[in-house]
Legacy VTK file of the C-alpha trace (Angstrom):
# vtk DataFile Version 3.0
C-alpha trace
ASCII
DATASET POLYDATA
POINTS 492 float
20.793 30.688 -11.723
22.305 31.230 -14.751
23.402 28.471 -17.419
25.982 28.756 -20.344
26.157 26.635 -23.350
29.623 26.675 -24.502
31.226 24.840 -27.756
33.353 22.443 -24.933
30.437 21.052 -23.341
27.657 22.535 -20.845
28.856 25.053 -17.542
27.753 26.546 -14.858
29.926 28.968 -12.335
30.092 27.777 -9.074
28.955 31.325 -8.006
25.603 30.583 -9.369
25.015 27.591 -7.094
25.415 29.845 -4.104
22.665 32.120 -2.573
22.522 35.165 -4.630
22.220 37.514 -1.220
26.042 36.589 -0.720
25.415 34.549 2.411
27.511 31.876 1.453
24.772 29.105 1.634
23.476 26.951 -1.634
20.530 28.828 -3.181
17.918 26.996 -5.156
16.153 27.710 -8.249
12.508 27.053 -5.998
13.465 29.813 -3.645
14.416 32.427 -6.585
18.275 31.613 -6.231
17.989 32.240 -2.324
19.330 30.051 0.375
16.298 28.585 2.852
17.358 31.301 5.746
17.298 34.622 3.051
14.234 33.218 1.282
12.224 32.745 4.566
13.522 36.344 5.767
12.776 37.561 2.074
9.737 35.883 2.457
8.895 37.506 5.360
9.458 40.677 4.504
7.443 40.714 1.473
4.079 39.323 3.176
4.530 41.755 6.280
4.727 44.549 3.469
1.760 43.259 1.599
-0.418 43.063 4.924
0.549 46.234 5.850
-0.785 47.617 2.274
-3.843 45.210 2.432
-4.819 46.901 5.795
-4.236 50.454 4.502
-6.324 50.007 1.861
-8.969 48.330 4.190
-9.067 51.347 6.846
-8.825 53.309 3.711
-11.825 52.268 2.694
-13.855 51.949 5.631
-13.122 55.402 6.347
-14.376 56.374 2.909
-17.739 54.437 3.627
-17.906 55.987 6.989
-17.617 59.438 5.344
-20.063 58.380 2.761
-22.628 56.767 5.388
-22.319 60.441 7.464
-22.899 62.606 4.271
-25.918 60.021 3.360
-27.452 60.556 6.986
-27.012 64.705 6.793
-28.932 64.428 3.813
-31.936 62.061 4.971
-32.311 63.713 8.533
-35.767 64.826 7.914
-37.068 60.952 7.687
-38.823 59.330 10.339
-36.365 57.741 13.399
-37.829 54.604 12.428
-36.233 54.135 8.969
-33.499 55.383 10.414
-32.539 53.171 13.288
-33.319 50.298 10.738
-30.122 51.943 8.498
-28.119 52.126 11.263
-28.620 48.634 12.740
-27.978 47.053 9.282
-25.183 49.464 8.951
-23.937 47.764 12.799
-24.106 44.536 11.353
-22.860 45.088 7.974
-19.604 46.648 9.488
-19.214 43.927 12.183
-19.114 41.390 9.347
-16.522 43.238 7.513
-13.858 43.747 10.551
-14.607 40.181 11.293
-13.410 39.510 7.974
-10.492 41.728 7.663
-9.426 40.200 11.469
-9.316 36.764 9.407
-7.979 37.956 6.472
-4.976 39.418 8.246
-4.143 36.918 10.943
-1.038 34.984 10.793
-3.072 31.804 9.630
0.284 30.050 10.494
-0.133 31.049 14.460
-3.713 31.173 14.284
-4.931 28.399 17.392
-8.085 26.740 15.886
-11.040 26.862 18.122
-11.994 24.553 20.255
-15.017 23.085 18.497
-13.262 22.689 15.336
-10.535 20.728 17.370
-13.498 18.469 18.220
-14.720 17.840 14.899
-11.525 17.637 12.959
-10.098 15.481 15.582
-10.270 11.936 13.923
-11.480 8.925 15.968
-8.914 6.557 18.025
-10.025 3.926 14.976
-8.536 5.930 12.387
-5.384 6.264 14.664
-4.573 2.759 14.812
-4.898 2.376 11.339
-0.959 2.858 10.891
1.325 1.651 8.450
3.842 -1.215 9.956
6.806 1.423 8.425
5.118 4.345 10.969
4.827 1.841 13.868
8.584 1.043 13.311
9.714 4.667 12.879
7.981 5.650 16.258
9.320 2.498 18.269
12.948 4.012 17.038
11.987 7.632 17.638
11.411 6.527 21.236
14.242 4.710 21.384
16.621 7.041 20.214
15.128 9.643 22.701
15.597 7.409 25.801
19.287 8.395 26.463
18.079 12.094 26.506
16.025 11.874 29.682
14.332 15.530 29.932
15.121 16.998 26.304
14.376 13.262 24.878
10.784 13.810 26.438
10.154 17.657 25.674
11.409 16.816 22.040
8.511 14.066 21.836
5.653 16.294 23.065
6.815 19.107 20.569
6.741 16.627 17.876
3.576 15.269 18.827
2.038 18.586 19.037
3.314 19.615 15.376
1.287 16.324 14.475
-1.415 17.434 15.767
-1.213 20.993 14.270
-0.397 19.464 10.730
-3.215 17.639 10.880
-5.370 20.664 11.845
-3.556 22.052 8.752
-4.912 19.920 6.278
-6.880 22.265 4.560
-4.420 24.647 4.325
-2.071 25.639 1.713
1.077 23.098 0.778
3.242 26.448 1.316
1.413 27.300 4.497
2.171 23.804 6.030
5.776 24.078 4.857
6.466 27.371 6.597
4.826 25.404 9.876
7.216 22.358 9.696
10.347 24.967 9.014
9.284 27.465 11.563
9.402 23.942 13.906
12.711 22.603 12.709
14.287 26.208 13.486
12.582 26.392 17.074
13.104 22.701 17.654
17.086 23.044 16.641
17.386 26.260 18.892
16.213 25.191 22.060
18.177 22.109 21.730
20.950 24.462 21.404
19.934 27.197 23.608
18.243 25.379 26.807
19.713 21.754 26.930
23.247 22.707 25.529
23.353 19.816 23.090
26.297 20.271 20.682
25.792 21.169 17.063
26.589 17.505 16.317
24.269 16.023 18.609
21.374 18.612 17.345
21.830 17.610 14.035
21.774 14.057 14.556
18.489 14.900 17.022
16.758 16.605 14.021
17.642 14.011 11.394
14.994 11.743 13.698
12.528 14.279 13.913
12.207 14.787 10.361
12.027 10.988 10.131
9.326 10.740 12.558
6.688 14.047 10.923
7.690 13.351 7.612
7.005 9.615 7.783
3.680 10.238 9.403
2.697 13.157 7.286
3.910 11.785 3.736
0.477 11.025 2.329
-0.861 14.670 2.830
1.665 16.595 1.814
3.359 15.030 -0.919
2.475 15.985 -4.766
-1.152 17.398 -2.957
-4.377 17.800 -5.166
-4.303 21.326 -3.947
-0.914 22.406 -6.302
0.218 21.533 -9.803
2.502 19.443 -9.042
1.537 16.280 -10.785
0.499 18.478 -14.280
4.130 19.642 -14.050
5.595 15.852 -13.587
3.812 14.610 -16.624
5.605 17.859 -18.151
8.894 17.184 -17.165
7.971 13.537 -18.268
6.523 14.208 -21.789
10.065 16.223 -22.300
12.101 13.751 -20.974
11.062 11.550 -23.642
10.942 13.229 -26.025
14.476 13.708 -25.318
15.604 10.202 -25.674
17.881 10.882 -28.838
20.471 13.149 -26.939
23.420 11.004 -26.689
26.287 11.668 -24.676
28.406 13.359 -27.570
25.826 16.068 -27.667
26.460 17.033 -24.075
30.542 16.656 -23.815
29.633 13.753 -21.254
33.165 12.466 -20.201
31.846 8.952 -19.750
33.290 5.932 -21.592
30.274 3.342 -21.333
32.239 0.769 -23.182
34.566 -0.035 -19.678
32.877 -2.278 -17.791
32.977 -0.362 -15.026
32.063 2.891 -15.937
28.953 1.463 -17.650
28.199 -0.654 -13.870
28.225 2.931 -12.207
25.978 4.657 -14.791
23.872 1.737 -13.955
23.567 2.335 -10.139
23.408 5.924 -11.053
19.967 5.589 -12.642
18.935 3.519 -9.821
19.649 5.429 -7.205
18.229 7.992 -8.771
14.854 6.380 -9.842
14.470 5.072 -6.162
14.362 8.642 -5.027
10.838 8.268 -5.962
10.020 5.288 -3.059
11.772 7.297 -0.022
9.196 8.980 2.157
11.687 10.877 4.008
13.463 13.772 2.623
16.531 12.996 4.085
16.630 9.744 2.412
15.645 10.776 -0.999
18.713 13.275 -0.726
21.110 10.125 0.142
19.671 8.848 -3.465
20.814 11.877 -4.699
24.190 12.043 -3.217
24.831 7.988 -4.362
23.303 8.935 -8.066
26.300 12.096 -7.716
29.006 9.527 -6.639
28.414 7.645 -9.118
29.033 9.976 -11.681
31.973 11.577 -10.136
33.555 7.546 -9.836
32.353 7.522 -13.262
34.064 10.303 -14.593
37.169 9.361 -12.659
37.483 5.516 -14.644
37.115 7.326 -17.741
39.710 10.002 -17.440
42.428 8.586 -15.084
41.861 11.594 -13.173
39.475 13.524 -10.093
36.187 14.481 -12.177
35.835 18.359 -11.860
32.349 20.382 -11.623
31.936 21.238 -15.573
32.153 17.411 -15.740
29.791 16.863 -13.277
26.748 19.140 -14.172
26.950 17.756 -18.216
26.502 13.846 -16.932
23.939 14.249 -14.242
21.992 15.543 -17.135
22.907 13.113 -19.111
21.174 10.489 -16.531
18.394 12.249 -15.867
17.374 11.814 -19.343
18.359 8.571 -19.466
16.296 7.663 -16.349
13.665 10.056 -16.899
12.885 9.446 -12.891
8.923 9.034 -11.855
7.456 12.290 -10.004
10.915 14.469 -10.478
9.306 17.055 -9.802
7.042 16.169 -7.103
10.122 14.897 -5.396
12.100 18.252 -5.710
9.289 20.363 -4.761
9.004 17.946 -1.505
12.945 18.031 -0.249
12.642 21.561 -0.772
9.413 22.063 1.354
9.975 19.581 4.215
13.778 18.484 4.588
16.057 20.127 7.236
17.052 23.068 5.735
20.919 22.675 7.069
21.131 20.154 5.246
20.314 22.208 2.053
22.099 25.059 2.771
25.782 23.249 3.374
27.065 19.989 2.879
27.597 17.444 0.070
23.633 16.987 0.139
22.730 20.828 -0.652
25.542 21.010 -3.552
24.130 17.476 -5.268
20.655 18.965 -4.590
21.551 22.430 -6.093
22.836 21.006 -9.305
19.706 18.410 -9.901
17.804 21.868 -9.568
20.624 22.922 -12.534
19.530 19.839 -14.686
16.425 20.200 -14.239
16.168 23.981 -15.267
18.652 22.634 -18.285
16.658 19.952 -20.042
13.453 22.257 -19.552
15.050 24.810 -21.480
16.810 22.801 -23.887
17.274 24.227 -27.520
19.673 23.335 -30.898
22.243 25.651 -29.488
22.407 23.984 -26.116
23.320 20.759 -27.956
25.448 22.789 -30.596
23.273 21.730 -33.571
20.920 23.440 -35.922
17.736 24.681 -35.506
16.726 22.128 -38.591
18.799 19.406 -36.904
16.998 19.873 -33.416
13.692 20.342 -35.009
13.847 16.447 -36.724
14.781 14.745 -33.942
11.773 16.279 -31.836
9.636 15.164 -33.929
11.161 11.785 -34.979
11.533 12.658 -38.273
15.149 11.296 -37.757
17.771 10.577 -35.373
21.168 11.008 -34.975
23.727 8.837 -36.806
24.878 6.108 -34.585
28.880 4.653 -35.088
29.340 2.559 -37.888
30.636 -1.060 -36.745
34.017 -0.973 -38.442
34.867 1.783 -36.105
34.971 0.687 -33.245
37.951 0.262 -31.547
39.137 -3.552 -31.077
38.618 -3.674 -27.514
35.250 -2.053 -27.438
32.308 -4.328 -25.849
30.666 -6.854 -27.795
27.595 -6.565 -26.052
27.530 -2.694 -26.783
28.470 -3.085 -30.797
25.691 -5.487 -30.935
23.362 -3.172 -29.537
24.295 -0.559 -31.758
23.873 -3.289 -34.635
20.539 -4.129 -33.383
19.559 -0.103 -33.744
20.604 0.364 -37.086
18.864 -3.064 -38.008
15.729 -1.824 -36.619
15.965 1.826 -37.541
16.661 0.719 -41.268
13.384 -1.849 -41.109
11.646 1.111 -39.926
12.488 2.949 -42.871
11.543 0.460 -44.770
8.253 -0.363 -43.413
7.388 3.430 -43.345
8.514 3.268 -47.543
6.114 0.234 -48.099
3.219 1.802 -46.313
3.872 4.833 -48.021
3.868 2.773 -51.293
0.768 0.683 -50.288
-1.316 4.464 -49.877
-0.051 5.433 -52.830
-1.533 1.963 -54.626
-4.273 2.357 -53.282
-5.055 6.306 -54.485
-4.330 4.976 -57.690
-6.390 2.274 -57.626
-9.515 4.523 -56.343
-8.342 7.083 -59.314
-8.631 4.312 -62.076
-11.729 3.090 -60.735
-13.326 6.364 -60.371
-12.131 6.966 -63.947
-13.452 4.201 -65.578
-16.794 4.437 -63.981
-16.716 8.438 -65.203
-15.830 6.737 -69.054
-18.622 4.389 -69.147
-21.073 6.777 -67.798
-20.110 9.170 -70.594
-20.292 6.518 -73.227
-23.936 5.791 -71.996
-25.114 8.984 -71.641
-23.901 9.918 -75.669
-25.003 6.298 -76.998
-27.828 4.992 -75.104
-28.525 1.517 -75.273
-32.054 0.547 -76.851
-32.993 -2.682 -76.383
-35.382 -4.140 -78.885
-38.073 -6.743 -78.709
-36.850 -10.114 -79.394
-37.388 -11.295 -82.783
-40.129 -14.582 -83.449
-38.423 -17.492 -84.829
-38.895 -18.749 -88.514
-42.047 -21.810 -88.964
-40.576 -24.717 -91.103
-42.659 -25.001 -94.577
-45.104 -28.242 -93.390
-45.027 -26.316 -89.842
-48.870 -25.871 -90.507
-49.510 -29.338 -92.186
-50.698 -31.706 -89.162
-50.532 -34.957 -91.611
-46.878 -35.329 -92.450
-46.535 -38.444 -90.896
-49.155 -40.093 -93.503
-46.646 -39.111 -96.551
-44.480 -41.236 -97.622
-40.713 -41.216 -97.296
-38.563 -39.406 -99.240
-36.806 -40.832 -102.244
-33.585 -41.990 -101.864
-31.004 -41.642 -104.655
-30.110 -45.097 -106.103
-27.105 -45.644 -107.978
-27.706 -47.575 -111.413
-24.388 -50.113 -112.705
-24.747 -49.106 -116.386
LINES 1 493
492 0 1 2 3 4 5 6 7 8 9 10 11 12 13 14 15 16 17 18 19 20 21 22 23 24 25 26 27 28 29 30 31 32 33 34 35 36 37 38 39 40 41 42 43 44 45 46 47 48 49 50 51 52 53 54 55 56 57 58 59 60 61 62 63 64 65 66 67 68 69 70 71 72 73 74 75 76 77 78 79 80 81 82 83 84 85 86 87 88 89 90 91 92 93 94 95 96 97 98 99 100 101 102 103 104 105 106 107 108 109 110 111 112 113 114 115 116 117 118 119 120 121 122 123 124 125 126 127 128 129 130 131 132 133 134 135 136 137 138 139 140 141 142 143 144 145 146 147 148 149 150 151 152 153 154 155 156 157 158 159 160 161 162 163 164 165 166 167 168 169 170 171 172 173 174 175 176 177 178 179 180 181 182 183 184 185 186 187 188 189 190 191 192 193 194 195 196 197 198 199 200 201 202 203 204 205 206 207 208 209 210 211 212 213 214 215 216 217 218 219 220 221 222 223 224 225 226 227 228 229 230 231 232 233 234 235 236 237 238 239 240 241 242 243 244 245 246 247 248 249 250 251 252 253 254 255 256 257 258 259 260 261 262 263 264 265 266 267 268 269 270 271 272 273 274 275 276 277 278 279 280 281 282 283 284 285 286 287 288 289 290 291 292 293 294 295 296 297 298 299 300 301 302 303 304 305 306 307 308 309 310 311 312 313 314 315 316 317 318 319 320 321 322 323 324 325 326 327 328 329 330 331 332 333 334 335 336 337 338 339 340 341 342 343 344 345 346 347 348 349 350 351 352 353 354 355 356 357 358 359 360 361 362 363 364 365 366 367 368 369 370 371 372 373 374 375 376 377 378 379 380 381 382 383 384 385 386 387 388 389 390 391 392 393 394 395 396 397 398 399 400 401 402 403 404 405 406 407 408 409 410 411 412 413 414 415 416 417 418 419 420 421 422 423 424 425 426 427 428 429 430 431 432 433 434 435 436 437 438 439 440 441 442 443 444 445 446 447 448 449 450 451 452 453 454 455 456 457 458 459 460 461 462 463 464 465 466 467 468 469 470 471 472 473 474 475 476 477 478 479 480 481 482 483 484 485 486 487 488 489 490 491
């Protein structure tokens, strides 16, 4: 599907949302811009065309080893019948195993019937059974329920959904896609006979197969959502990481028509991410569409407040992307890749549900291609803000209009507040690494100095000198000598 980036705001032709094969059903970026229906038949095609080649090539070669094998046995005729017959029996078995494995490799795996022993030891015990969640317990008691009125179909419906439970679980091993092809291949079959051999009405069907998916998907969740065996998990913490790192896009950069300073418009952007965050708890596909289709409403009511008018499609697409990035919802795309693999493909393919779904596959593909001209800024511009180098100017206070939200312009006060203490704190740290270079320089330095002045005047220390004797030092009698005379003073 393709996107356009124009000046106005972000667009996307309503063509583009519709299967590419003309069909007039919503395509999807998962199934290459196909509808369910043309990818399964594309599907189809292309693996019945690959196991033709694959067995070409196989008889291709075992013909060539055949030829080989008779050429070798022309040439070593004249060696005894013993060797011989122990060629040709390891020859039997080495061709057995090889058709043995070409039979497996080319079976339908999908209509494969397991064998009867692994039945056995796959099967788990009547302990494990029991240990249900209370939500399964209560989605069977109203799976039987709803079936009472239906009498016959009611109970054939039950069996065939029981037996698909049984076959999933045999399928456990198996490939997420291979499982998926099982559960559609069942909703078409399931929604046919219905139609077909009990003459229920379209309605009636639909309503029949909105339970059934209940009832599998419910009991099958645990296995075959976000499974160890893809990569869907590595490419939620993608979608994640670039979400975030996201979080400066404001709603000027995408020609959002949303005026989050009405009260009301910012209540429905509020439900908006909600709904679409509790996607993530649903375990029914069906039901994590209906948090789609609220999240849409939203918008669209949204839009509406804001312009005083019905919100059109090029308003739509801009502000669903727009929440996504504000919600940056938990397993996205765990979530996407599980509608698209187990939900009733109907409701995919037509309806209010496929067009919401078709344009979070739009977002989606958007924000992970995201670039400065998408957003209608430089390449120097874009290149700051993902790395946080900056971010974009917010509205000054004084201009704001009189009636805007208090709450809001003290938010945005907040944010400046912060974003300016940021800059400071990142200035004093600077300033305190720079200090402290210098200091390490001057101390280095004058270390360096001294060591120089040692090294050119070296210090000699010399003995310490003896101290002068007095005159009588040696004289052991002075205290027999008398006193000294004293000057007297004569009146004359």
């Amino acid at each position: 599907m393709s996107l356009k980036s124009e000046r106005r705001g972000i667009h996307v032709d309503q063509s583009d949302l519709l299967c590419k094969k003309g069909c007039g059903y919503y395509g999807n970026p998962t199934w290459q811009g196909f509808c369910s229906k043309c990818w399964r038949e594309e599907y189809q095609k292309g693996r019945q065309k690959q196991i033709q080649e694959d067995r070409e090539l196989a008889e291709r070669l075992q013909r060539e080893e055949e030829e080989a094998y008779a050429s070798s046995q022309g040439a070593q005729g004249t060696q005894p019948s013993l060797t011989f017959s122990k060629f040709e029996e390891k020859k039997t078995n080495e061709k057995t195993r090889k058709v043995t494995t070409v039979k497996k490799f080319f079976s339908a795996s999908s209509r494969t019937v397991p064998k009867k022993e692994n039945q056995e030891t796959k099967a788990p015990s009547p302990s494990i059974n029991r240990q249900v969640s209370i939500e399964t317990e209560q989605v069977s008691k109203e799976f039987i329920e709803f079936l009472k009125p239906c009498q016959k179909a009611g109970h054939d419906v039950y069996k065939q959904c029981k037996i698909c439970l049984e076959a999933m679980q045999q399928k456990r091993e198996a490939s997420i896609e291979e499982q998926s092809e099982y559960v559609q291949d069942f909703y078409h079959n399931t929604a046919e006979k219905l139609q077909l051999r009990w003459k229920m009405p379209s309605e009636k069907v639909e309503d029949v197969m909105d339970h059934i998916e209940k009832f599998i998907m419910t009991r099958s969740y645990k296995h075959v959502f976000c499974p160890e065996t893809t990569d869907d998990e590595k490419k939620d913490l993608t979608v994640q990481r670039r979400i975030r790192a996201l979080h400066w896009v404001t709603s000027q950069m995408l020609c959002v028509p949303v005026n989050e300073d009405i009260p009301e418009v910012s209540d429905m952007v509020v439900k908006a991410i909600t709904d679409i965050i509790e996607m993530d708890s649903k375990r029914v596909p069906r039901d994590k569409l209906a948090c789609i289709t609220r999240c849409s409403k939203h918008i669209f009511n949204a839009i509406k407040i804001t312009k005083n008018e019905p919100a059109s499609a090029d308003d739509f697409l801009p502000t669903l992307i727009y929440i996504v990035l504000k919600a940056n919802p938990p397993r996205l795309q765990s979530n996407i890749q599980y509608i698209t693999r187990f939900c009733n493909p109907s409701r995919l393919m037509t309806g209010e549900d496929g067009y919401y779904f078709t344009n979070l596959c739009c977002a989606m593909a958007f924000i992970e291609k995201l670039d400065a001209q998408s957003l209608n800024l430089s390449q120097e511009e874009f290149d700051r803000y993902m790395s946080g180098q900056s971010s974009p100017k917010k509205q000054d206070a004084e201009n704001w209009p009189p009636d805007a939200c208090l709450g809001v312009k003290q938010m945005y006060k907040n944010l400046d507040l912060l974003s300016q203490l940021n800059e400071r704190q990142e200035r004093i740290v600077h300033e305190a690494r720079k200090l402290e270079k210098d200091l390490i320089d001057w101390t280095d330095g004058v270390t360096k100095e001294v060591q120089d002045i040692v090294e050119k005047y070296p210090l000699d220390i010399k003995p310490k000198p003896q101290p002068l004797a007095a005159i009588d030092s040696e004289n052991v009698e002075n205290d027999k000598l008398p006193p000294p005379l004293q000057p007297q003073v004569y009146a004359g």
